[in-house]
N, C-alpha and C positions, 0 to 999 in steps of 0.2 A: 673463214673456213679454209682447211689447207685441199688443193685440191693441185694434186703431179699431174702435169699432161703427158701423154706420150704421143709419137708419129706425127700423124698429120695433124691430131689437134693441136699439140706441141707448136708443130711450123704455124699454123694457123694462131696461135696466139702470140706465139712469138713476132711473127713480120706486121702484123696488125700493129701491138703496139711501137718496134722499131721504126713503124709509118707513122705512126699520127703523133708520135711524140718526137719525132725525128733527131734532134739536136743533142748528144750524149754529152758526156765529159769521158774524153779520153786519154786514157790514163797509161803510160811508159814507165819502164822501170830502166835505166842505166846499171843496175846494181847499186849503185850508190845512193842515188835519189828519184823520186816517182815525181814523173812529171803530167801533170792536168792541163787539157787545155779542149774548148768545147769545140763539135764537128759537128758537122749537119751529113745526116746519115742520105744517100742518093739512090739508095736501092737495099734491099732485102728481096733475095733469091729465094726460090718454092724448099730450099733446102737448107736455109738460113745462114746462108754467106752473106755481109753484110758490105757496102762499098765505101769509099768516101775518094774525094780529090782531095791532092795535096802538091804542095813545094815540092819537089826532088829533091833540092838542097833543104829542107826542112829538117831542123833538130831533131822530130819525130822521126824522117826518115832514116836520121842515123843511129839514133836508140832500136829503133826497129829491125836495123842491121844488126847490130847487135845481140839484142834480147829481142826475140820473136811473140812473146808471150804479151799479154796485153788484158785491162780490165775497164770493161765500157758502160758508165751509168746513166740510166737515162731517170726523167723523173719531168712529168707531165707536170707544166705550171698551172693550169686550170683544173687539172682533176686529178684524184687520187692513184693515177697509174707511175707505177714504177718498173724497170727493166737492170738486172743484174747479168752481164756479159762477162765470163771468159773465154779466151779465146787465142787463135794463132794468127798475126798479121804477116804479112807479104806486100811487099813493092812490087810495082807491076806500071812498069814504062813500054809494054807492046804499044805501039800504033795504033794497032788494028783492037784490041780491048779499046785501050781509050777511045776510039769514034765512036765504040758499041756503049759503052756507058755514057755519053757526054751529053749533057741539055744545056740549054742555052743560061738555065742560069749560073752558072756556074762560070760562065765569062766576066761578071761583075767580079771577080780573083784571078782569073787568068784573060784580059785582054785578048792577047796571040788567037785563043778560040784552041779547038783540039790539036794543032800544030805550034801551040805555045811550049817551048822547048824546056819550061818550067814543070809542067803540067805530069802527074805521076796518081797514079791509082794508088789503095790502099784496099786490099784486101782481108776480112776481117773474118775467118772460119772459127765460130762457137763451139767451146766444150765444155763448159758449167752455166746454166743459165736459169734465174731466178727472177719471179714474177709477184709482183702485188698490183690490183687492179680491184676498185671500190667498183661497186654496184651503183653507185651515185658520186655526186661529184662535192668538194672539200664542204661548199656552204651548207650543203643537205645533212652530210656527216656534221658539221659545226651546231647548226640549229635540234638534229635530236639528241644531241649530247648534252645540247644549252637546255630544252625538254624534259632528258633525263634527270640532269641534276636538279630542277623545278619542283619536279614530281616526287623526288627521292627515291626515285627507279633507274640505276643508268641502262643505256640502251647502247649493245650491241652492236660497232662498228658493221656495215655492210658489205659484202666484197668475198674477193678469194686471192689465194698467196699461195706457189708452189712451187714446185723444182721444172725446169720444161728440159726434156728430154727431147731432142732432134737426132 
């Protein structure tokens, strides 16, 4: 069922799933080549700014200089939830942000802790964002499909899929 969110429900479905699915692949464009590589998402804001850590020296960081634009997929490995981002990225080496974003796990990559001279924000502000989210999760979807064809009735994936407007 298609179903557009907008406002608050929008933010509400959106950082929901940006949480519990956390790990995106994200994805750079150089102009010449698109570059993937997976992040583990550290925050989703009430307004759907999304965070990550990273290198400073990082290859992302210099495509990011460059081409500010960016495309972030997420896609739940236990459940039928998925998450389509785009968006504008930003480097952000303030001090004073990084202490405000930092949790300790995020030391198993940056040792140094928030004064690792490596350590650099990635800000990630959404402007096209699309959402599919099952009503139940893959094996439930597998089993009434394996039902449907049985029966010679197929049955109706469960869920909703739509544009989210933040």
């Amino acid at each position: 069922m298609e179903k557009n969110l907008q406002d608050k429900e929008a933010i509400e479905k959106f950082t929901k799933l940006a949480m519990d699915i956390r790990t995106c692949m994200f994805i750079t464009n150089n102009n010449e080549d698109e570059h993937t590589r997976p992040m583990a998402t550290m925050e989703a804001e009430e307004d759907g700014t999304l965070w990550f850590f990273t290198n400073v020296h990082s290859v992302k960081v210099d495509e990011i200089k460059k081409e500010r634009e960016v495309h972030l997929t997420y896609a739940h490995p236990g459940k039928e939830s998925y998450l389509d981002v785009w968006g504008t990225a930003t480097v952000i080496t303030d001090k004073q942000q990084l202490k405000e974003k930092w949790s300790p796990i995020v030391k198993a990559w940056f040792p140094g802790g928030v004064d690792d001279p490596e350590l650099a924000l990635l800000k990630v502000t959404p402007r096209d964002c699309y959402y599919w989210d099952a009503a139940t999760g893959s094996m439930i979807q597998f089993l009434k499909m394996a039902v449907g064809a049985a029966i010679g009735k197929p049955q109706i994936a469960e869920g909703e899929e739509g544009k989210l407007s933040l």
